[in-house]
N, C-alpha and C positions, 0 to 999 in steps of 0.2 A: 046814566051812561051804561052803556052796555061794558059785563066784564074784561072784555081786550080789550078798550079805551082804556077804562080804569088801569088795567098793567103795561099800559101803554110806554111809562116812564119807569117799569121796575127796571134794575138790574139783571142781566143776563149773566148765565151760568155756566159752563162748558161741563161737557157731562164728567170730565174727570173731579171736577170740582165738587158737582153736586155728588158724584161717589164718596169723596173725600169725605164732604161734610158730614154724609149718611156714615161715613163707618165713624169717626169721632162723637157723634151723641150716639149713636147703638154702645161702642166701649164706656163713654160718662156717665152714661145713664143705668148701664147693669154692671158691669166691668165684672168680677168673678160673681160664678150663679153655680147650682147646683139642681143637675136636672136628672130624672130619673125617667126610664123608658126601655125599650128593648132593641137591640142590635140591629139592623137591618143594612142589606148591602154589600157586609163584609168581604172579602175575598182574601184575606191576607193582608201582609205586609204591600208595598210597593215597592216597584226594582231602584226606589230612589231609599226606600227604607221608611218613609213616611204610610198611614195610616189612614183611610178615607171609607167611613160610611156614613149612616144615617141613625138619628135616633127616635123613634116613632110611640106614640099608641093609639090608640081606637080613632084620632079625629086629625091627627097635627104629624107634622113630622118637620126635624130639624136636620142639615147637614152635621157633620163632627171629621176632626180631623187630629189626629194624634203626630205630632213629629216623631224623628227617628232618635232624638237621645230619649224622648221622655219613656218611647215604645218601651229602649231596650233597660229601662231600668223598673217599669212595672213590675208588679210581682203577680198580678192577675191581670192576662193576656187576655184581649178581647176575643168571644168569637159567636158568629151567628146566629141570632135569634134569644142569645141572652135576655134577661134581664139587668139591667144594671142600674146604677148609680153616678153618675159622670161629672166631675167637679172640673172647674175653668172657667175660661173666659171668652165672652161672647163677642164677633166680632163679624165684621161681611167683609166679602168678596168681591170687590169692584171688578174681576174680570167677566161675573157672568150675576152681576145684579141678585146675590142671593149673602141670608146672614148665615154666621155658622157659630160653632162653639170649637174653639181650642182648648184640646182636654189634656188636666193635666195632672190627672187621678180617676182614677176607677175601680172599684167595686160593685159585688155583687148585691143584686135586691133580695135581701134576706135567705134563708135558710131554703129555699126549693133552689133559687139558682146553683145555690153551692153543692146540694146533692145533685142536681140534673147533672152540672159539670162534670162532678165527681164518678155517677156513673156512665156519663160519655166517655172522661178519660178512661176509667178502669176496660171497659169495653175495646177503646183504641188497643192497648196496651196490651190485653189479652189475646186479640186477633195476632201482637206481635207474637204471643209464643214466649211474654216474661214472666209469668206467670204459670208454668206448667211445671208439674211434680221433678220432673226427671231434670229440670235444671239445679236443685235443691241440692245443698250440700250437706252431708251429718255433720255432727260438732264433734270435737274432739272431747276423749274422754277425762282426761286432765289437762285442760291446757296451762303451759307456760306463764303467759302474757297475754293479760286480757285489755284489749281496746276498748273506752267508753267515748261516745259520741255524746255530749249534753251540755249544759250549760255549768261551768261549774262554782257560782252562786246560788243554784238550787239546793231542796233537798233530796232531788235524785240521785245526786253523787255519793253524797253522805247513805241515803238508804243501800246503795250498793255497792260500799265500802263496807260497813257493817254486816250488812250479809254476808258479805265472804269471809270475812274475818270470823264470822262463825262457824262457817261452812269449813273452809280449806282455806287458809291466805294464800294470795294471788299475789304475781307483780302486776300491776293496771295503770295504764298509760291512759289519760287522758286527754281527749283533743278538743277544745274549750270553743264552744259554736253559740250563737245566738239561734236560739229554738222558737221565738216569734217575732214578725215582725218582716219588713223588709229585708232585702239581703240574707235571711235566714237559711233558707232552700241552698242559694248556693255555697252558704258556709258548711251546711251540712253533708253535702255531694262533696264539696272538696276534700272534710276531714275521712270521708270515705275511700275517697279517690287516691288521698295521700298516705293513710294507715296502709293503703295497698300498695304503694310506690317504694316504701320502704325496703333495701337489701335485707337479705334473709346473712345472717352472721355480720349488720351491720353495728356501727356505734349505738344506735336506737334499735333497741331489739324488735323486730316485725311481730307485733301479737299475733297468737296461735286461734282466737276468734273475737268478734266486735260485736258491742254491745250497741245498741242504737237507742236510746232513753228520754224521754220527756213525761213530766208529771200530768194530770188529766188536766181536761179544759174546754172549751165549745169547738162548734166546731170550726169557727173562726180561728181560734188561738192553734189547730192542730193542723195547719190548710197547708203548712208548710214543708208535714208530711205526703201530701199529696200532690204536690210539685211532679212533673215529668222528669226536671231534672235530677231529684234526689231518687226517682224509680229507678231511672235506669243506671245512676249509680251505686245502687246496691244488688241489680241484678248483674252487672259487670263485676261484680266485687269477688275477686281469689280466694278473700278469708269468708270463712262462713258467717254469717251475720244472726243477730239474736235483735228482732224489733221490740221493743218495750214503750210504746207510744198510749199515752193515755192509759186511762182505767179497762179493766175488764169490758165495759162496752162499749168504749173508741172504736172505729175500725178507721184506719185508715191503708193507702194502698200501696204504702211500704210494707204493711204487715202480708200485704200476696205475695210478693217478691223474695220478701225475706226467708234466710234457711231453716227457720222456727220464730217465733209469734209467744210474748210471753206478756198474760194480762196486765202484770207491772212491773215494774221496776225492779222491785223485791225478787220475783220469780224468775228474773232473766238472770237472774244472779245468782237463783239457785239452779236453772237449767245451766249454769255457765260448767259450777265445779259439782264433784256428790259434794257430801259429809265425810268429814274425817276420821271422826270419832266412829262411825259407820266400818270405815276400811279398816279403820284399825281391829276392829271384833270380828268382820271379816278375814281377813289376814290371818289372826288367833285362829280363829276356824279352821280355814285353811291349812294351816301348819300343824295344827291339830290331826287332821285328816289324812294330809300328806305321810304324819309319821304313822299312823295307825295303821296306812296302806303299806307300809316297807314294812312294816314287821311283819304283819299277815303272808307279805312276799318272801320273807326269806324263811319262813315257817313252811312255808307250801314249798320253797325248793327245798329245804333239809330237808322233808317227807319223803319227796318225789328221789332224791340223792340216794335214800336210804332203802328205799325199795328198789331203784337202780342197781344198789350192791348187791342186792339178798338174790336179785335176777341174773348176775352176772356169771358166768361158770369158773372153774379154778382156770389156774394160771398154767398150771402142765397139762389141763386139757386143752388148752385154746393150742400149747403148741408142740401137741404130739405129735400131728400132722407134718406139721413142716419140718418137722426135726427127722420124721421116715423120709420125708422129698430130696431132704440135703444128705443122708446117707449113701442114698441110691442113685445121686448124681453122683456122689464122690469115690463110689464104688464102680463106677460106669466110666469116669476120666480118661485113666490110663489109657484103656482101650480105645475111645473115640480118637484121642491125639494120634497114636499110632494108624490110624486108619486115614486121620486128615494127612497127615506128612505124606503114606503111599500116594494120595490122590493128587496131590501138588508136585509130587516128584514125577508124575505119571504125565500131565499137562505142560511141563517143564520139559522133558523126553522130546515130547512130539514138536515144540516150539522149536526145538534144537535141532532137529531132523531138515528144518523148513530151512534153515541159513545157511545157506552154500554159499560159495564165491562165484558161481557164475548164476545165480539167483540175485546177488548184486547187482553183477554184469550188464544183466537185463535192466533191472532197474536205474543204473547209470544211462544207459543207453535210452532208455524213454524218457527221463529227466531231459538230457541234453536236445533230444529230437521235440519234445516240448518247447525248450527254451528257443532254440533256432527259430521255428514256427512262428514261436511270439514274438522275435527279433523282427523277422521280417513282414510281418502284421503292424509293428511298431513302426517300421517304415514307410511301410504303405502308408499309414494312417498318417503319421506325418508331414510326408509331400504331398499327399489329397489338401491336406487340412491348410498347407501353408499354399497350393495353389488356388482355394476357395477364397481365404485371405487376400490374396493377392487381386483378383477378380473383385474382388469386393471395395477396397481401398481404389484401384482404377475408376470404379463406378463413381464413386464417392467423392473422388477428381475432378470427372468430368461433370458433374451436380452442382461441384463449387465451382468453378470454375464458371458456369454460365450463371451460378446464380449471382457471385458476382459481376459481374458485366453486366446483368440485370438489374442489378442494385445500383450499380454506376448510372444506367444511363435513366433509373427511378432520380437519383439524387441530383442529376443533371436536368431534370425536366422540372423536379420540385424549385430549384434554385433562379432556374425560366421563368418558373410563375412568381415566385417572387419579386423576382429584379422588374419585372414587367408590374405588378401590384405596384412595390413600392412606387414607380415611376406615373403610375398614374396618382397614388398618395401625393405624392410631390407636386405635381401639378393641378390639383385639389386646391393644395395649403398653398402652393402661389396666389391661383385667384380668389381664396378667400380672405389671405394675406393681404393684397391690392383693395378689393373690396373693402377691408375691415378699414383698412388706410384711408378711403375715399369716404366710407361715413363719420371715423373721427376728425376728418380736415372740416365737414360740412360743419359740423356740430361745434366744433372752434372756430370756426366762421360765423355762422349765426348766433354763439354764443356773446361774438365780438360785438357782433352787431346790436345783441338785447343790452348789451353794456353801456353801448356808444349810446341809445335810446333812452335810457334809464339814469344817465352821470347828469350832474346838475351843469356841467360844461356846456355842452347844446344848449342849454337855457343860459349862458351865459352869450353864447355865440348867436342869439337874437336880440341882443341889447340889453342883457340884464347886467343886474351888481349883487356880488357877495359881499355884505360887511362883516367884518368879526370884530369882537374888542380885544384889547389887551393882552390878553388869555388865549387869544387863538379860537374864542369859543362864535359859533354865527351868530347874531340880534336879530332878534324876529319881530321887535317893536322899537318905534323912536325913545317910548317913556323910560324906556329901558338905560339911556344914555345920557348922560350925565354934563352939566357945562365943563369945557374943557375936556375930556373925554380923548383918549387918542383911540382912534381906529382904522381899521386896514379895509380896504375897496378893492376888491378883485374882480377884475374885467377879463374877459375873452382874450387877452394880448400881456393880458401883466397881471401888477397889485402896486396900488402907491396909499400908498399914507396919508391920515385927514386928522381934523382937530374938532371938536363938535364948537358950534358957539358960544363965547364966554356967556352973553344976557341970557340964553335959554334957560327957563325953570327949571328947577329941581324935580325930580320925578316925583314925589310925593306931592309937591304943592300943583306939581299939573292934574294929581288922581283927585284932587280934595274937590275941586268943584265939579270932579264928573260924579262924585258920590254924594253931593249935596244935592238932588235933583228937587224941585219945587214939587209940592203935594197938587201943584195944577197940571203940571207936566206928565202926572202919571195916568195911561190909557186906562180909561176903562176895562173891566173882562168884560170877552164877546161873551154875549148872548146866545144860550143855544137856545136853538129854534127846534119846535115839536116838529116831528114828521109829521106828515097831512096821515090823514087816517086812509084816505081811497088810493094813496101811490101805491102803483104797482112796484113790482119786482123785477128786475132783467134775468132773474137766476130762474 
């Protein structure tokens, strides 16, 4: 037989079905896989948050799809042309017939991705301008209160306890982070973020600069300094910051940002504070020198005092001088007084000569012809100024005056349109009022009517019977009723009251022989009949 004969009799499938079953053996059969390939597709996130490329190499390529909680808790962000590593689970897509993988981990394929990445971001980040000289802050030269960023289970804490306590004891505030691992990055951005959030004169004193510390390791275990987010929280950082990440040849690209770079631990510790023992010999020095210089200086001014004096001239030569000056004014007195009195007496004469009484006279008389003058100027000016007023206030009258009437017959014409508005309003709401009237009468009319159509009444009113029993409740079956039985019969016109027959069976002994049915009684199943193999189709 040809093979559609043969499937003549299979089962039919509907294509939801056959999706269905396709994506249950795809998940049975691999369910979590780990595939490894390169990025392709990428564009970002999605505006729903979810995740969608491809993952490829030289021959094959798979769909991938990352959701939006698994995205935002990654610690390595997909992005374009990677290489990676992709852990999950394998499943398809019944909307467009393809399988995919839902990932639900990611990493990088070894040690080139992670540098490529590494100097992609450093490159991003640099184009920002976080990494240039002049954003760099100097350290202070004794600070206070020294901030460490680390784990403090390690032995970096302890190595940078130690050093200082050698160095200069410090107060150092510790802010306790996970340094690998997941979550790491942002624990470390935080204690950054929060050593800076700190009041300055608060209960927690604000350290004076921050240590950033982790012990050496691949560069796996240091990836967490490499984080964008932990960059740009330490180029945002107030306090001056000291990287101390890995050995002498870690780099990582906190240490670009950072406001000094110190190859470990130990050293960030000694860039933090000097040596004491140092200042203190210092200091000695100093004070040493200090007093050497004051003596030397008051040695140089007693000299200089002393030759000063040997140069100075006596004391009655310096005031021979002045002592001839005051003779000869005081010799010369008398005479000048005498000479100023004549000359005062002399100016006093002639002032005396000038006041007469009819030099008064005159001056009375210009006074008073002044005055008069201005009197009658003050007049003038007065009834000008109050008949200008007066001219002005009439104007000012007749202005109001029209502009009220104006106004009157604005607020009389306004009041027109209204009363006319309203009255067409009015007449609006009547016949929508009438209208609205006349659709809810219909609508309780043919509601009455789907009533009257629908009540079991009508079916009563062609010759039927309602029975109920005892209970009030309706019988839908005779078996139902019981010998002697009372029951109520409601007809189109009433309800009267009935008795069932005392001889009638029990309900149970009437079902017993309808369940006992004879094994010859029972029909055969039909037969299904093959389709002819050459009927056609209508469709």
């Amino acid at each position: 037989m040809p093979p559609a004969e043969q499937l003549l009799n299979a089962p039919e499938f509907t294509v939801s079905e056959l999706s269905l079953s396709l994506k249950r053996t795809v998940e049975d059969a691999y369910g979590h896989v780990r595939v490894r390939g390169e990025i392709s597709g990428f564009r970002g996130a999605h505006s729903s948050g979810h995740c969608y490329f491809a993952l490829k190499d030289e021959s094959a390529k798979i769909e991938a799809v990352i959701w939006k909680g698994v995205h935002s808790r990654m610690r390595f962000k997909p992005q374009e042309g990677l290489e990676v590593i992709a852990t999950g689970k394998l499943t398809t897509y019944p909307g467009s017939s393809k399988y995919q993988i839902v990932i639900e981990a990611l990493e990088p394929a070894g040690i080139g991705a992670l540098m490529a990445l590494m100097e992609e971001r450093k490159k991003k980040l640099a184009a920002e301008g976080l990494f240039d000289e002049a954003r760099k802050q100097l350290l202070p030269w004794l600070p206070e209160v020294i901030g460490v960023v680390t784990s403090p289970t390690g032995a970096v804490i302890r190595d940078i306890l130690h050093r200082l306590e050698d160095r200069f004891p410090r107060r150092v505030l510790v802010w306790p982070v996970k340094v690998q691992g997941d979550g790491s990055a942002e624990q470390v951005a935080a204690a950054i973020r929060g050593f800076n959030a700190l009041p300055e004169g608060g209960r927690i004193p604000r350290p004076d600069v921050l240590i950033v510390a982790r012990g050496g390791g691949s560069l796996e275990d240091l990836w967490s300094f490499n984080e964008e987010i932990v960059v740009r929280a330490a180029s945002e950082s107030m306090i001056p910051l000291i990287s101390a990440v890995g050995h002498e040849t870690d780099i990582t690209l906190i240490d670009f940002v950072a406001d000094k770079r110190a190859p470990t631990p130990t050293a960030a510790a000694e860039m933090a504070v000097p040596v004491r023992s140092d200042l203190f010999v210092e200091v000695g020095d100093l004070g040493r020198r200090t007093r050497a210089y004051w003596q030397r200086a008051q040695e140089s001014r007693r000299s200089e005092l002393r030759a000063a004096a040997r140069a100075l001239p006596a004391a009655g030569d310096l005031l021979a001088i002045p002592r001839q000056r005051l003779d000869s004014a005081g010799a010369s007195l008398p005479r000048c007084l005498k000479a100023n009195t004549h000359a005062h007496f002399r100016r006093f004469t002639a002032a005396s000569s000038k006041l007469t009484l009819r030099v008064l006279h005159g001056q009375i008389s210009q006074a008073d012809h002044r005055l008069t003058v201005c009197g009658e100027r003050l007049g003038l000016s007065t009834r000008s100024l109050l008949r200008q007023r007066r001219d002005r206030f009439a104007g000012l009258e007749v202005r109001l005056r029209a502009s009220k009437l104006a106004n009157a017959q604005a607020q009389r014409n306004a009041i027109a349109r209204q009363r006319e508005r309203t009255h067409r309003l009015t007449e609006r709401a009547q016949r929508a009022l009438v209208t609205l009237l006349h659709r809810l009468e219909a609508r309780v009319e043919n509601s009455g009517k789907l009533l009257s159509a629908l009540s079991y009444r009508s079916v009563l009113a062609r010759g039927f019977a309602l029975v109920r029993d005892e209970a009030g409740h309706p019988v839908h079956a005779a078996d139902t009723i019981g010998p002697g039985a009372r029951v109520e019969i409601e007809f189109a016109d009433g309800r009267v009251g009935a008795t069932a027959d005392a001889d009638r069976p029990a309900p149970a002994e009437r079902r017993a022989p309808a369940q006992a049915k004879p094994a010859a009684e029972t029909k055969p199943a039909p037969r299904r009949l093959a389709k002819p193999v050459d009927q056609g189709s209508l469709f």
